[in-house]
MARKOLDO-916264 format. One line per field, with one value per atom (N, C-alpha, C): residue number from 1; residue in three letters; atom name; z, x, y. Coordinates in steps of 0.05 Angstrom, whole numbers, plus 5000, padded with zeros to 4 digits. Each point is the difference from the previous one (the first is absolute). Example, Ala and Ser with C-alpha at 12.3 -4.5 7.8 and 13.67 -1.06 7.14 Angstrom:
BEGIN
i = (1|1|1|2|2|2)
aa = (ALA|ALA|ALA|SER|SER|SER)
at = (N|CA|C|N|CA|C)
pz = (5156|5000|5000|4986|5001|5014)
px = (5264|4982|5018|4993|5016|4985)
py = (4886|5024|5024|5021|5024|5022)
***
This chain:
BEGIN
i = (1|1|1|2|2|2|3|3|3|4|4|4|5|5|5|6|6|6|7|7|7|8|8|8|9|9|9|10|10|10|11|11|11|12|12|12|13|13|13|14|14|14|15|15|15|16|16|16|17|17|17|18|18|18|19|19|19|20|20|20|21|21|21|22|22|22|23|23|23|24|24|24|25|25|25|26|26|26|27|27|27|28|28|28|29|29|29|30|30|30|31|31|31|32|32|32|33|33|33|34|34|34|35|35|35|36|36|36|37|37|37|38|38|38|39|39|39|40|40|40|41|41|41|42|42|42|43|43|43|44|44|44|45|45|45|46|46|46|47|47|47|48|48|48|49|49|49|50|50|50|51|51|51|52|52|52|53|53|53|54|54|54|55|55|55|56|56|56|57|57|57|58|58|58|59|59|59|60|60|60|61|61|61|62|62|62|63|63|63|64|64|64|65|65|65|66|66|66|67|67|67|68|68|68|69|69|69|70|70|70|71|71|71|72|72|72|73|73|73|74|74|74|75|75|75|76|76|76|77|77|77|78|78|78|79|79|79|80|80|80|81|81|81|82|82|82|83|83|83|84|84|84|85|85|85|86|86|86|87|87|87|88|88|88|89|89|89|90|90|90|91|91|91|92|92|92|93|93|93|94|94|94|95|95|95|96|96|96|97|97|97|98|98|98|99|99|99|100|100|100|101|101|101|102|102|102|103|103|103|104|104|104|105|105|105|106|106|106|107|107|107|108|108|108|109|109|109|110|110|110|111|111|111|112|112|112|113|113|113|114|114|114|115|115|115|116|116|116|117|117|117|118|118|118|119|119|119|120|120|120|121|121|121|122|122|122|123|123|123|124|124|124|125|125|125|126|126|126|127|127|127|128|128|128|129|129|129|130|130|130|131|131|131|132|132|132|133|133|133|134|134|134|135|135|135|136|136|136|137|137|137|138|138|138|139|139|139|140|140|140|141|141|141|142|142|142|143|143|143|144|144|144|145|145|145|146|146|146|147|147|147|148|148|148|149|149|149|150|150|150|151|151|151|152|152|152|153|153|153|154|154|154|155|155|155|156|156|156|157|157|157|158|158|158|159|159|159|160|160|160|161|161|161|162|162|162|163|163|163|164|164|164|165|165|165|166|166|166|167|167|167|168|168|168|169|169|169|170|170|170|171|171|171|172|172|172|173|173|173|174|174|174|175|175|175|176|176|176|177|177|177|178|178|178|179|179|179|180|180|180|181|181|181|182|182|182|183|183|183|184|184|184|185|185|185|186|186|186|187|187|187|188|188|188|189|189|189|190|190|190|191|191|191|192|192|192|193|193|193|194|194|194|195|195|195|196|196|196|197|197|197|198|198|198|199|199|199|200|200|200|201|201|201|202|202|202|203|203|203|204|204|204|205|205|205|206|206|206|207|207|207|208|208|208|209|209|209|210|210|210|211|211|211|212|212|212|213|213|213|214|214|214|215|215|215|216|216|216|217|217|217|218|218|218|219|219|219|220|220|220|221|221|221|222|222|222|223|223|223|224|224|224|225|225|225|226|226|226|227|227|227|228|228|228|229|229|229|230|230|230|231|231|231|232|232|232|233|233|233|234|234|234|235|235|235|236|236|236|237|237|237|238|238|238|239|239|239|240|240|240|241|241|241|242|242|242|243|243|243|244|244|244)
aa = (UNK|UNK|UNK|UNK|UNK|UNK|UNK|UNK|UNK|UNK|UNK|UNK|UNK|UNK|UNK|UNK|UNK|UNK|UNK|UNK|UNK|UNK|UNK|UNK|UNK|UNK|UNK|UNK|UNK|UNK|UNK|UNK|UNK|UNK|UNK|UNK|UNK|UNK|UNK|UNK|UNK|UNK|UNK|UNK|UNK|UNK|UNK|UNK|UNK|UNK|UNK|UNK|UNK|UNK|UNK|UNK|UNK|UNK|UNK|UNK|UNK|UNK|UNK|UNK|UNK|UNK|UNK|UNK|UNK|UNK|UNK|UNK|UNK|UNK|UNK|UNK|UNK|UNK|UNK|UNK|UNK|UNK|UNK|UNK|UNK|UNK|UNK|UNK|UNK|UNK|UNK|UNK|UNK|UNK|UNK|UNK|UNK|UNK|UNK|UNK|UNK|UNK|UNK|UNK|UNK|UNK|UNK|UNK|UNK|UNK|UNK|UNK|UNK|UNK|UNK|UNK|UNK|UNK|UNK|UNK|UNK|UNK|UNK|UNK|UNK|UNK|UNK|UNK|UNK|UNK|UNK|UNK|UNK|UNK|UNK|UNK|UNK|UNK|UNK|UNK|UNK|UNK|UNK|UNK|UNK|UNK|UNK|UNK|UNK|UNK|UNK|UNK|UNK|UNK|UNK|UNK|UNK|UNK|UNK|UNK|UNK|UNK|UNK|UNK|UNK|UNK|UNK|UNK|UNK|UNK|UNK|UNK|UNK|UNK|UNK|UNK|UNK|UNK|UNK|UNK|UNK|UNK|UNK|UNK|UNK|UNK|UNK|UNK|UNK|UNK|UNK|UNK|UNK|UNK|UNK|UNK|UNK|UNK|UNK|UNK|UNK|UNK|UNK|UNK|UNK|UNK|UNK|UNK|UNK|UNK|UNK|UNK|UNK|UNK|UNK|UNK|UNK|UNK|UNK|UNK|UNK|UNK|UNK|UNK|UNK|UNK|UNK|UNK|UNK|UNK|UNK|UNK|UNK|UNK|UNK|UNK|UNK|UNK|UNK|UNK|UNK|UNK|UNK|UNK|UNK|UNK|UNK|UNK|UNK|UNK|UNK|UNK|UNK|UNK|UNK|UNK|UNK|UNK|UNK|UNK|UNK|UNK|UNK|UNK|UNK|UNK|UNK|UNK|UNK|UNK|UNK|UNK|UNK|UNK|UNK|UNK|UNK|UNK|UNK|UNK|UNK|UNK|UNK|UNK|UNK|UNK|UNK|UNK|UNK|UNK|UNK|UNK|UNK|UNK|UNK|UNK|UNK|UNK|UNK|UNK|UNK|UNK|UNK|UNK|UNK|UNK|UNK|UNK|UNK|UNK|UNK|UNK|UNK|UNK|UNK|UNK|UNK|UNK|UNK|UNK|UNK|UNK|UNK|UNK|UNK|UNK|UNK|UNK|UNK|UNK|UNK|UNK|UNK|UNK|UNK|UNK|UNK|UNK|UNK|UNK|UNK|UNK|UNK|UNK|UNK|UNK|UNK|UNK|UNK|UNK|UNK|UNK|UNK|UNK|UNK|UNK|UNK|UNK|UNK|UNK|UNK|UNK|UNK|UNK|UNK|UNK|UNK|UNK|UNK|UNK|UNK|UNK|UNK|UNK|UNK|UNK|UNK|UNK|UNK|UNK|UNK|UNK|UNK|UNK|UNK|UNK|UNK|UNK|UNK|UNK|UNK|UNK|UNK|UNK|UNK|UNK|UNK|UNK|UNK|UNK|UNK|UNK|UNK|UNK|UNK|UNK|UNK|UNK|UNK|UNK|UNK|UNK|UNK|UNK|UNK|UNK|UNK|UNK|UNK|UNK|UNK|UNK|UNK|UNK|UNK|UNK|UNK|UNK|UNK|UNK|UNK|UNK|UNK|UNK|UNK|UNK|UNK|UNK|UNK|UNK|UNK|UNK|UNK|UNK|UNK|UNK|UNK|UNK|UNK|UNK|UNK|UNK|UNK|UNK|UNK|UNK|UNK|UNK|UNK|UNK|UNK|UNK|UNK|UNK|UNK|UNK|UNK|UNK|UNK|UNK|UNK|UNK|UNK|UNK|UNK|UNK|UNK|UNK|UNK|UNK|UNK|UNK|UNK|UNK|UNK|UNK|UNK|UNK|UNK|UNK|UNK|UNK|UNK|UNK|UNK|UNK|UNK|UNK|UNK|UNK|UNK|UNK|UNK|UNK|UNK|UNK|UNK|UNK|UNK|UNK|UNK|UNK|UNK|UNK|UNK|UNK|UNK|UNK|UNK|UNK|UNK|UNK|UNK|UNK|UNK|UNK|UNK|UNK|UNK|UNK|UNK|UNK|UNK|UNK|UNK|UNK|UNK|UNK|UNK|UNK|UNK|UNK|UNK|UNK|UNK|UNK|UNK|UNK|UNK|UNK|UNK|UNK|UNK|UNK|UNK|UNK|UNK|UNK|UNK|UNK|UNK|UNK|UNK|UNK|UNK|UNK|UNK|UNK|UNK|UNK|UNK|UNK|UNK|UNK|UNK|UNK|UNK|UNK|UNK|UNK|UNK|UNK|UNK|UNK|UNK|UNK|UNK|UNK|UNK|UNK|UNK|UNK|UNK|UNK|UNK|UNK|UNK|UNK|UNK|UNK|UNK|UNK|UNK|UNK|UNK|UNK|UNK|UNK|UNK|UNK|UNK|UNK|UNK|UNK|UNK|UNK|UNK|UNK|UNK|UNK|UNK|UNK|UNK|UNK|UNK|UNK|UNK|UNK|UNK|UNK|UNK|UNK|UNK|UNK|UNK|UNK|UNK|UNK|UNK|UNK|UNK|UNK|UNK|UNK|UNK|UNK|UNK|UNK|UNK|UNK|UNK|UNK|UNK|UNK|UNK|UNK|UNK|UNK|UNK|UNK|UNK|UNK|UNK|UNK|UNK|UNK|UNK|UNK|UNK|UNK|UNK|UNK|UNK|UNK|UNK|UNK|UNK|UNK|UNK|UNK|UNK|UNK|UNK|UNK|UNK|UNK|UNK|UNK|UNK|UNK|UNK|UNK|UNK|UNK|UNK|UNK|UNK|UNK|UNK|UNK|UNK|UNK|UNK|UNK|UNK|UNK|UNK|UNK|UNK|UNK|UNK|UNK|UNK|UNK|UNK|UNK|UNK|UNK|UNK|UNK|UNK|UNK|UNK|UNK|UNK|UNK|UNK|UNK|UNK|UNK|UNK|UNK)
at = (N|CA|C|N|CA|C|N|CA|C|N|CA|C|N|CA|C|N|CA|C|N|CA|C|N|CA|C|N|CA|C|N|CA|C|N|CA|C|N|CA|C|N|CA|C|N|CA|C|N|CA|C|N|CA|C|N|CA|C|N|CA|C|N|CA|C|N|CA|C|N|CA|C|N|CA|C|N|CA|C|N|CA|C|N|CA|C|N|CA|C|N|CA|C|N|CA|C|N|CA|C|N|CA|C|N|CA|C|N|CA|C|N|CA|C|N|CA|C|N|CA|C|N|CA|C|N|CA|C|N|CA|C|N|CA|C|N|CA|C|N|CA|C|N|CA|C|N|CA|C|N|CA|C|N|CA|C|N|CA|C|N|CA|C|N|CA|C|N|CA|C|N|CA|C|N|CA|C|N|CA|C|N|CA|C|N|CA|C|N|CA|C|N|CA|C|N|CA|C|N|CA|C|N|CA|C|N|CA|C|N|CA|C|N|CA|C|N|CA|C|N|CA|C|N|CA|C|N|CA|C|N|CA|C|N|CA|C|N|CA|C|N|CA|C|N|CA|C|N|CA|C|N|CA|C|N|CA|C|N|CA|C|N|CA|C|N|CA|C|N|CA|C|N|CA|C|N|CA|C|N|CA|C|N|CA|C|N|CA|C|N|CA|C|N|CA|C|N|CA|C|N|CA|C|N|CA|C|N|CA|C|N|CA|C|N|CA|C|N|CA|C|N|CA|C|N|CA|C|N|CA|C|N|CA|C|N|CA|C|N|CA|C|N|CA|C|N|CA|C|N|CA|C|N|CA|C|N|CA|C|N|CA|C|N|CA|C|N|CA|C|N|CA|C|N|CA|C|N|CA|C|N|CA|C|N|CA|C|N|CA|C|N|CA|C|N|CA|C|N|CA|C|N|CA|C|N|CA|C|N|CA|C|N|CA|C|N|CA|C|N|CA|C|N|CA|C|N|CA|C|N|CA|C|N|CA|C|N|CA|C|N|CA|C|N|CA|C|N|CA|C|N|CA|C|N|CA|C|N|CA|C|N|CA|C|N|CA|C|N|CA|C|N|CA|C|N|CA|C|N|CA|C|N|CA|C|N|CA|C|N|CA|C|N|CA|C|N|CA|C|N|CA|C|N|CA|C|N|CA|C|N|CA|C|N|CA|C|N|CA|C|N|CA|C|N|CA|C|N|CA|C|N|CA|C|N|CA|C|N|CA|C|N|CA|C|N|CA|C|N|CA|C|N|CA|C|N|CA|C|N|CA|C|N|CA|C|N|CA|C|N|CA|C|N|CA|C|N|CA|C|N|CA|C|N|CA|C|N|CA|C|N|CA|C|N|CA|C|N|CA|C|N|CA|C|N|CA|C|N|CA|C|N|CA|C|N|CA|C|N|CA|C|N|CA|C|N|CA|C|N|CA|C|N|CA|C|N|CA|C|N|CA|C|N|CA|C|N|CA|C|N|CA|C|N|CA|C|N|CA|C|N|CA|C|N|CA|C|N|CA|C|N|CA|C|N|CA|C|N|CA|C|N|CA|C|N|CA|C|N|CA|C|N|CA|C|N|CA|C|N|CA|C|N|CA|C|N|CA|C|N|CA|C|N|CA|C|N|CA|C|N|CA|C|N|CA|C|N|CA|C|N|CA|C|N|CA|C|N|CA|C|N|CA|C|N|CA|C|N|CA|C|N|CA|C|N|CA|C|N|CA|C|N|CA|C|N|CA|C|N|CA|C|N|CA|C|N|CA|C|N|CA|C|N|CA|C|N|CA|C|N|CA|C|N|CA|C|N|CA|C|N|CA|C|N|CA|C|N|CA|C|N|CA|C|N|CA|C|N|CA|C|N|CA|C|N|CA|C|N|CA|C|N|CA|C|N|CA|C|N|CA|C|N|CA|C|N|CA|C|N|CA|C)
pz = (5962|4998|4972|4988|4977|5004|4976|5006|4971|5003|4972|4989|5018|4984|4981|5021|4977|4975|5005|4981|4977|5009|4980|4987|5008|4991|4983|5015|4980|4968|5009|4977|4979|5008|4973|4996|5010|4992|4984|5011|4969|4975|5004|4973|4990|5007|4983|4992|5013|4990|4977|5002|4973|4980|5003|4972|4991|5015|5001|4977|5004|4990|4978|5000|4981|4986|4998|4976|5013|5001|5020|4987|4986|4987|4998|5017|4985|5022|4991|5024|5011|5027|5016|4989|4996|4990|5018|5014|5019|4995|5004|5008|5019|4993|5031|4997|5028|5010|5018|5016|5018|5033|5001|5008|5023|5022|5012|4986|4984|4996|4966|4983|4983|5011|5021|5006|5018|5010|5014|4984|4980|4970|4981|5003|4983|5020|5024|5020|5000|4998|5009|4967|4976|4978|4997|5015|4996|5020|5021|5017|4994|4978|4989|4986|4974|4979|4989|5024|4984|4991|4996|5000|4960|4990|4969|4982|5023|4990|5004|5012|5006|4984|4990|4986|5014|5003|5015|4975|4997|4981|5022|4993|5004|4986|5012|4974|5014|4995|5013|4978|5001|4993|4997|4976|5005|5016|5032|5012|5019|5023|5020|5013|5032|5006|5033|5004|5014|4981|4983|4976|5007|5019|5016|5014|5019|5013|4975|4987|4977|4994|4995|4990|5015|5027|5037|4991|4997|5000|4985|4969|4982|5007|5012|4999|5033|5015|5031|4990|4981|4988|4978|4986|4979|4984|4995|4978|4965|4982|4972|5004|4985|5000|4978|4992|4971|5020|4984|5007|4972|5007|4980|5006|4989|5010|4983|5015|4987|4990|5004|5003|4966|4975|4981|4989|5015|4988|5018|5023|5013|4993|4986|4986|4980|4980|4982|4994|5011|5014|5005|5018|5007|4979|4986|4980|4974|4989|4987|5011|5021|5014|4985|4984|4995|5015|5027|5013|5026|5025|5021|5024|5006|5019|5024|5016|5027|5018|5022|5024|4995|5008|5007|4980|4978|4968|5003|5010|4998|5011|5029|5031|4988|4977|5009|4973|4974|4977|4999|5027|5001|5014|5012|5003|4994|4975|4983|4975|4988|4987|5010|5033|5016|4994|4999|4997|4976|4978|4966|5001|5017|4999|5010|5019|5016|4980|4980|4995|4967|4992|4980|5005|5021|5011|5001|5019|5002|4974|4985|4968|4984|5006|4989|5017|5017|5024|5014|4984|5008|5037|5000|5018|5017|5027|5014|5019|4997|5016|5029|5027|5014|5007|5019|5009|5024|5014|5016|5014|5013|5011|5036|5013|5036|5003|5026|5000|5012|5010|5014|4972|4979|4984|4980|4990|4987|5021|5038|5006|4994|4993|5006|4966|4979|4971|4990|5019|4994|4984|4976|4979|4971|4974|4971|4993|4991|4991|4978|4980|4980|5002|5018|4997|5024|5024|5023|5011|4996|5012|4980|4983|4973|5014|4982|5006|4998|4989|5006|5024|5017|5028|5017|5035|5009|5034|5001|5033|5022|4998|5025|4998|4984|5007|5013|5016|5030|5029|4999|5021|4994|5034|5003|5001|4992|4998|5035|5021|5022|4994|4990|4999|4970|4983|4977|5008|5020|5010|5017|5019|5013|4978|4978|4993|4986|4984|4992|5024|5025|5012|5007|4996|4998|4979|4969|4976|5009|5021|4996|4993|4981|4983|5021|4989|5007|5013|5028|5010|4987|4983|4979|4977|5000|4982|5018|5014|5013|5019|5012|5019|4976|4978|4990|4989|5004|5005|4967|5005|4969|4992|4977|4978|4980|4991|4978|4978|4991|4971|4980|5011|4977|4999|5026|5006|5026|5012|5012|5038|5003|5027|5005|5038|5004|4995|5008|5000|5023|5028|5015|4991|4989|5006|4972|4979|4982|5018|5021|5000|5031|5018|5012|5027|5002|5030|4992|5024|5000|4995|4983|4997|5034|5017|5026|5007|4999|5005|4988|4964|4980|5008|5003|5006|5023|5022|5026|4996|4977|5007|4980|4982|4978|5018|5019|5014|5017|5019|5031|4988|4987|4998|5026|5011|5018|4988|5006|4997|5012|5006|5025|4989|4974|4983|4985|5006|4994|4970|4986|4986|4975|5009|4981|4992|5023|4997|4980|4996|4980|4969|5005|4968|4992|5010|5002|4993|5011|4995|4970|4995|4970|4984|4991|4990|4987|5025|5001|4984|5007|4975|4973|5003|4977|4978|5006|4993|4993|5009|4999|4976|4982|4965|4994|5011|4987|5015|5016|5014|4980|4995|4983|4964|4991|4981|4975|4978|4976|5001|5007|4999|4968|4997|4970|4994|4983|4993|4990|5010|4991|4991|4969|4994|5012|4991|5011|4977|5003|4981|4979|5005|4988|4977|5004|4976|4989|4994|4996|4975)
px = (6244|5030|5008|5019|5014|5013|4991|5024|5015|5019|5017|5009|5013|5007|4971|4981|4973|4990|5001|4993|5012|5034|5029|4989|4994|5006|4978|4966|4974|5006|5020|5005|5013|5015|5023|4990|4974|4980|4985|4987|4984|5015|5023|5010|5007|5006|4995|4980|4986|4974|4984|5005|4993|5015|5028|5014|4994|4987|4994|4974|4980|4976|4998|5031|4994|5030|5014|5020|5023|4997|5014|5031|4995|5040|5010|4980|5008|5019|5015|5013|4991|5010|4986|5021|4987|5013|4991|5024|5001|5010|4991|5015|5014|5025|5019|5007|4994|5004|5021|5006|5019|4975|4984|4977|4991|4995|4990|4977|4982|4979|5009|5009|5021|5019|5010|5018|4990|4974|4985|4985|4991|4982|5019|5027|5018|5009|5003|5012|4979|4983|4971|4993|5010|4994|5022|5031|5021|4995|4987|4995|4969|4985|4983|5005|5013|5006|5029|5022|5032|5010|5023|5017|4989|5005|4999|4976|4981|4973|4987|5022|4997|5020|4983|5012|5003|5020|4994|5012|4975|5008|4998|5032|5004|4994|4989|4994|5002|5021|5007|5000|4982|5001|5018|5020|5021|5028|5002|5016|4987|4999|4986|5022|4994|5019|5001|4982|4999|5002|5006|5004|5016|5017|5014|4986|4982|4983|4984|4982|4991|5027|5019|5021|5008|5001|5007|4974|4979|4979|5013|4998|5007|5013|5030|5022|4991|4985|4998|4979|4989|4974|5015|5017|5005|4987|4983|4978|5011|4996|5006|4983|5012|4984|5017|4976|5010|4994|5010|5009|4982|4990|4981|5000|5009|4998|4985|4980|4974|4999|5021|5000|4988|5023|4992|4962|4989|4978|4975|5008|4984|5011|5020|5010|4987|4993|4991|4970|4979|4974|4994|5021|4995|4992|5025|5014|4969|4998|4977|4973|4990|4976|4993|4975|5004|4987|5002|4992|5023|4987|5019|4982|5027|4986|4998|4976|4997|5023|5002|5024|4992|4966|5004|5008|4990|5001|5041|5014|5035|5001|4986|5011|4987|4986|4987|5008|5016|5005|5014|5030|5030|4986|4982|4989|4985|4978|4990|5012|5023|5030|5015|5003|5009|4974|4977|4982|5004|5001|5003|5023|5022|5027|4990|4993|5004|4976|4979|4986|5013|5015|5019|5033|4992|5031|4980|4978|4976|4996|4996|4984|5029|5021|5023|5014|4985|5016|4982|4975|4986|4995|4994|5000|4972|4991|4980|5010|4987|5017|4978|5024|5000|4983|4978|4998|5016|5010|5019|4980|4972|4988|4989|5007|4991|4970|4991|4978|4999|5017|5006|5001|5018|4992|4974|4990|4972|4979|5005|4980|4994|5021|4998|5006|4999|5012|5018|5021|5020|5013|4998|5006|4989|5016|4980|4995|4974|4986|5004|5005|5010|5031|5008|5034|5003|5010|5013|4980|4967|4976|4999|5010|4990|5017|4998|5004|4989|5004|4987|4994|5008|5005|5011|4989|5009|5006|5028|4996|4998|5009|4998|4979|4981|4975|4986|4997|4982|5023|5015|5027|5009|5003|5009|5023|5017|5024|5016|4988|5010|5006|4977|4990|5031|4999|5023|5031|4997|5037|5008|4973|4999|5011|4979|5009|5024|5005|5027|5024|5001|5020|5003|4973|5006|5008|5000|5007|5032|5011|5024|5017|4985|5006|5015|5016|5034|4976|5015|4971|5007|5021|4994|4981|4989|4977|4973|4997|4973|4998|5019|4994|5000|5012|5004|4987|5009|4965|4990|4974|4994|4992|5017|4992|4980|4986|4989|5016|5021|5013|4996|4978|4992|5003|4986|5011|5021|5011|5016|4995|4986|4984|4999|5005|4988|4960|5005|4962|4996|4997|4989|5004|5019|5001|4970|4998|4981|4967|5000|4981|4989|5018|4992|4998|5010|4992|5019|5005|5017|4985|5024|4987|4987|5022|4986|4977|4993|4974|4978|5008|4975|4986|5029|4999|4988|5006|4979|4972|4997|4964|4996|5010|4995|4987|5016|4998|4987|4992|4992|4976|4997|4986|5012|5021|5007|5018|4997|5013|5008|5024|4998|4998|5006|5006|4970|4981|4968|5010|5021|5004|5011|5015|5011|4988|4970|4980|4985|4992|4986|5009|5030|5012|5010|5001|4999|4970|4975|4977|4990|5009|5001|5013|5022|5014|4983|4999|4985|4978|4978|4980|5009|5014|5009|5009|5012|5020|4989|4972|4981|5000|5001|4991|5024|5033|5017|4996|4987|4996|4981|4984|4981|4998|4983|5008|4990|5002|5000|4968|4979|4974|4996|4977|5000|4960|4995|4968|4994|4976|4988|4972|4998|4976|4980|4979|4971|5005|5000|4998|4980|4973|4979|5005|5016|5009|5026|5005|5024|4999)
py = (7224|5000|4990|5018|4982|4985|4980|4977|4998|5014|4998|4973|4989|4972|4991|4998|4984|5017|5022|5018|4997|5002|4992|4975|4978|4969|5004|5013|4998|5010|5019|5026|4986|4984|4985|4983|4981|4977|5017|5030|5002|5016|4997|5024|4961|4980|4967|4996|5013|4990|5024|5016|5019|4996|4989|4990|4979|4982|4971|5002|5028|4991|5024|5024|5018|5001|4975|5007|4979|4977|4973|4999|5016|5003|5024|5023|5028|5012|5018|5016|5020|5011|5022|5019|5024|5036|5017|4999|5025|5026|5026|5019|5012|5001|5000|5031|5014|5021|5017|4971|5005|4996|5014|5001|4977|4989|4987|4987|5008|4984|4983|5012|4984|4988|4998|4987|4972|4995|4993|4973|5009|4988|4989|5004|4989|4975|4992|4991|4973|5008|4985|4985|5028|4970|4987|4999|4989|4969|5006|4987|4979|5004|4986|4979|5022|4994|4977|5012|5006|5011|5011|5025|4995|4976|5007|5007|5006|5006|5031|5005|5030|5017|5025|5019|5029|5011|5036|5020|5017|5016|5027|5011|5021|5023|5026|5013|5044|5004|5022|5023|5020|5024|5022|4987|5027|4985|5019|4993|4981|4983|4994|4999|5013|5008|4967|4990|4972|4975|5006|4969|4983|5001|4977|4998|5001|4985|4977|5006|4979|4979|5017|4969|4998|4997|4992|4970|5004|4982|4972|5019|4972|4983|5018|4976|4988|5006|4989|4970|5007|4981|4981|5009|4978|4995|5029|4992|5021|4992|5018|5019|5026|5025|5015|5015|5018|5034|5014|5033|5013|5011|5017|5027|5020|5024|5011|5018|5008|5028|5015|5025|5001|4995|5004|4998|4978|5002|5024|4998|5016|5034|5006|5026|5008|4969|5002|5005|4987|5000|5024|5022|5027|5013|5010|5011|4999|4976|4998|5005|5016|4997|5028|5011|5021|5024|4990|5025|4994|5023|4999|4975|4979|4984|5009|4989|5016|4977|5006|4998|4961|5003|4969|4986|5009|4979|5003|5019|4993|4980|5001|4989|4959|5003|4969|4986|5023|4992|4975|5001|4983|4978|4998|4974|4986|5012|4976|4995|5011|4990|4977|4999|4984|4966|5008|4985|4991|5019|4984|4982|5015|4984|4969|4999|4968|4988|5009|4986|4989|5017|4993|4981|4994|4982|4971|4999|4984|4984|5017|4990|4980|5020|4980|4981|4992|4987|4986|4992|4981|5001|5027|5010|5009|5003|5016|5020|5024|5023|5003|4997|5000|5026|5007|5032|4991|5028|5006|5024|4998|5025|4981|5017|4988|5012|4993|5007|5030|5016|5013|5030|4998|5008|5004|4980|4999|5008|5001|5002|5040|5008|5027|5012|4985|5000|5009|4992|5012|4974|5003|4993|5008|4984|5020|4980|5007|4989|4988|4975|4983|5007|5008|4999|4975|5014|4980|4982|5014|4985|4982|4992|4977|4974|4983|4968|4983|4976|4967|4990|5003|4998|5019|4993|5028|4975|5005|4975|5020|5031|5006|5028|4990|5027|4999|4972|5000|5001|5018|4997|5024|5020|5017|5007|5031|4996|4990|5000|4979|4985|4983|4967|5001|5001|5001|5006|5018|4989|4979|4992|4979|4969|5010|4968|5006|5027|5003|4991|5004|4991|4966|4997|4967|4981|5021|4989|4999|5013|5004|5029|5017|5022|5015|5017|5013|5026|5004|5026|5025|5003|5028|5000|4977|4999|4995|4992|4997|5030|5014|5014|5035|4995|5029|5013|5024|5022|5011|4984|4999|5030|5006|5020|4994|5014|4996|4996|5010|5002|5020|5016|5012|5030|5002|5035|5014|4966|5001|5006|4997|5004|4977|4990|4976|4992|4984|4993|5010|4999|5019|5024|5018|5021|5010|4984|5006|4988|4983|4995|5022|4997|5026|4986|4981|4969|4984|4987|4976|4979|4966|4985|4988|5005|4992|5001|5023|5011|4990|5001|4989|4974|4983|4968|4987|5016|4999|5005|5022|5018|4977|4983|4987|4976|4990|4975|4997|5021|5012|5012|5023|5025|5014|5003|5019|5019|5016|5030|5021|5005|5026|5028|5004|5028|5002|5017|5000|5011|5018|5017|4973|4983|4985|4980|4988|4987|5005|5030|5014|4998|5000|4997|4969|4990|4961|5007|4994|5004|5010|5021|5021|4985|4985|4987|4972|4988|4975|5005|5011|5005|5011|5030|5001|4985|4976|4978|4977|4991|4975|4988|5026|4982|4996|4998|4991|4974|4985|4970|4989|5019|4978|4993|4973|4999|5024|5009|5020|4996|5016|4997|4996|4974|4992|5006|5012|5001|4977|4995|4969|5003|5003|5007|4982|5006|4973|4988|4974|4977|4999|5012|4999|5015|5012|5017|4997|4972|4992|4982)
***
């Protein structure tokens, strides 16, 4: 059985305790989305930390057409946040590429920009950037790789997106942010509809190994392996010493 409260309390003891032993004056840099799991990881370092130690950088492509949900967060949190809109540089990045980019290199460009962004707010702001990835996503990789999967820390990558509105409703958070149906942002599709299953489903076979859909078992399954080397660390060659 989950028990959210303990989970909640363990969770804001160790995001003290990683500032305690990796930067005892620095601030947390979040990326706010509007998003349940940004909205979740901002709540939790406000609830660690203090509202004046937390940063939300907004950072919308163009138009974003949910950007009041992200500033629904800020002002519910009381925490500062800067607005970065990325469009110009991810236009620019294109534009200079001198060939044609394939679909994924578009679809994963606006979010490791999103990644340079929070690590350039970080650097001037005596800052560590929050990851914002559940386990429910990374179990199936649905995330990019050095963009949204990057971070100093990650509080909710062992916690399913269940387990994450659970403790989102105990932070308190307004239920248009914990309950709303996450988009990607990028090509405009929710996340089930790109992953092909519900999180329901994932999160049970994640927890259980039960499954009633043999067909969606197979692509959870496909995923999961496919996806393994974005969990692990950058394989490093280690010559023999003897020859060193």
């Amino acid at each position: 059985m989950f028990d959210a409260l303990k989970v909640k309390n363990d969770c804001v003891e160790w995001i003290r305790n990683f500032f305690e032993e990796n930067g005892k004056d620095c601030n947390a840099i979040v990326g706010i989305s509007g998003g349940k799991d940004s909205s979740v990881v901002a709540a939790l370092l406000t609830e660690a930390l203090g509202k004046d130690r937390v940063i939300g950088v907004l950072m919308p492509c163009g138009v974003q057409h949910d950007i009041d949900m992200a500033r629904l967060l800020v002002k519910h949190l009381g925490i500062k946040s800067y607005t970065v809109n990325i469009k110009d540089a991810v236009e620019g990045l294109k534009k200079s590429m001198p060939f044609e980019l394939s679909r994924q290199s578009l679809t994963n460009i606006p979010a490791r920009i999103r990644m340079t962004t929070l690590y350039a707010v970080a650097q001037s702001h005596n800052g560590r950037v929050a990851n914002t990835c559940n386990m429910s996503e990374d179990w199936v990789g649905y995330s990019t790789r050095y963009g949204d999967a990057a971070g100093d820390f990650s509080p909710c990558a062992n916690l399913t997106v269940a387990e994450v509105k659970q403790i989102g409703r105990l932070l308190k958070l307004p239920d248009e942010l914990v309950d709303k149906v996450p988009i990607d942002g990028l090509c405009g599709k929710t996340d089930e509809e790109n992953l092909g299953f519900t999180y329901s489903e994932l999160d049970r076979y994640i927890r259980t190994g039960e499954i009633d859909n043999e067909e969606h078992k197979e692509l959870i399954d496909k995923k999961h392996k496919a996806n393994l080397f974005k969990l692990k660390y950058m394989p490093v060659f280690e010559p023999d010493e003897k020859y060193l």
